[in-house]
Each structure stands twice: as structure tokens, then as C-alpha cells.
C-alpha positions, 0 to 999 in steps of 0.5 A: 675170726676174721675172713680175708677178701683176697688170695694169694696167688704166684704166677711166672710170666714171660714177656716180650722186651718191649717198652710199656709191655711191663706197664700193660700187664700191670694195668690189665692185673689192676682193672680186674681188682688185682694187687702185686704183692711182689715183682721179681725179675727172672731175667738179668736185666744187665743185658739185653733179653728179647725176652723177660721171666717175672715172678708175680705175688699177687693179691687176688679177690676170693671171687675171682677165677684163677684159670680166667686170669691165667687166660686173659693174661696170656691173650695180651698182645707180647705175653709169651707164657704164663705158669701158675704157681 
């Protein structure tokens, strides 16, 4: 049997609309070994919102703590709210 080296792992951000916000969450989900699955936007992108819902799949190393990341995303400077899921 093979064992995988990741998990998978959903979680609900909430963002402030502002240019390169969406760029800086997925950086700092990168630098600690992180890969997105999936991406959907919550928020109607047609209109304007001072604030935008993504739902995260991410593909998250065995080793890594869950409540650690939830912790260290929602420290970044314009991450308003982050739910795991």
C-alpha cells in the first residue's frame, strides 16, 4: 500500500478586496509546501465587494499542522476570517 504525503484540507477565507491580496495568500500557502487543489470564489465577482469569500481544497504535507496554518493565515495583513472546513 502506498501512503500519500499530503492531506487534504478545505478551508473558507475571507479577504479584503485589494490588488495583490489573493497573490500574498497564495505565496504564503506555497512557502510552507501547500498546493491548491481548488479555488472558488464565494463572492460575485461582477460587483464590487470590499470583501471577497474563497473556498481553498488544499493539498496539505502529513507533517504540517492544521491549526498552525489556520493561525498563520489569519495573522496576514487583509485576511479578515478563516474557517476550517
Amino acid at each position: 500500500m502506498v501512503q500519500r504525503r499530503s492531506s487534504k484540507m478545505d478551508l473558507l477565507v475571507t479577504i479584503r478586496n485589494t490588488p495583490g491580496k489573493i497573490g500574498e495568500l497564495c505565496t504564503a500557502l506555497s512557502d510552507q509546501g501547500i498546493g491548491i487543489r481548488n479555488m472558488v470564489f464565494l463572492t460575485d465577482m461582477q460587483e464590487y465587494s470590499d470583501e471577497i469569500d474563497i473556498n481553498f481544497s488544499l493539498d496539505v504535507p502529513r507533517h504540517a499542522n492544521h491549526d498552525k496554518l489556520v493561525t498563520t493565515l489569519s495573522a496576514l495583513e487583509g485576511v479578515l476570517a478563516v474557517e476550517h472546513q
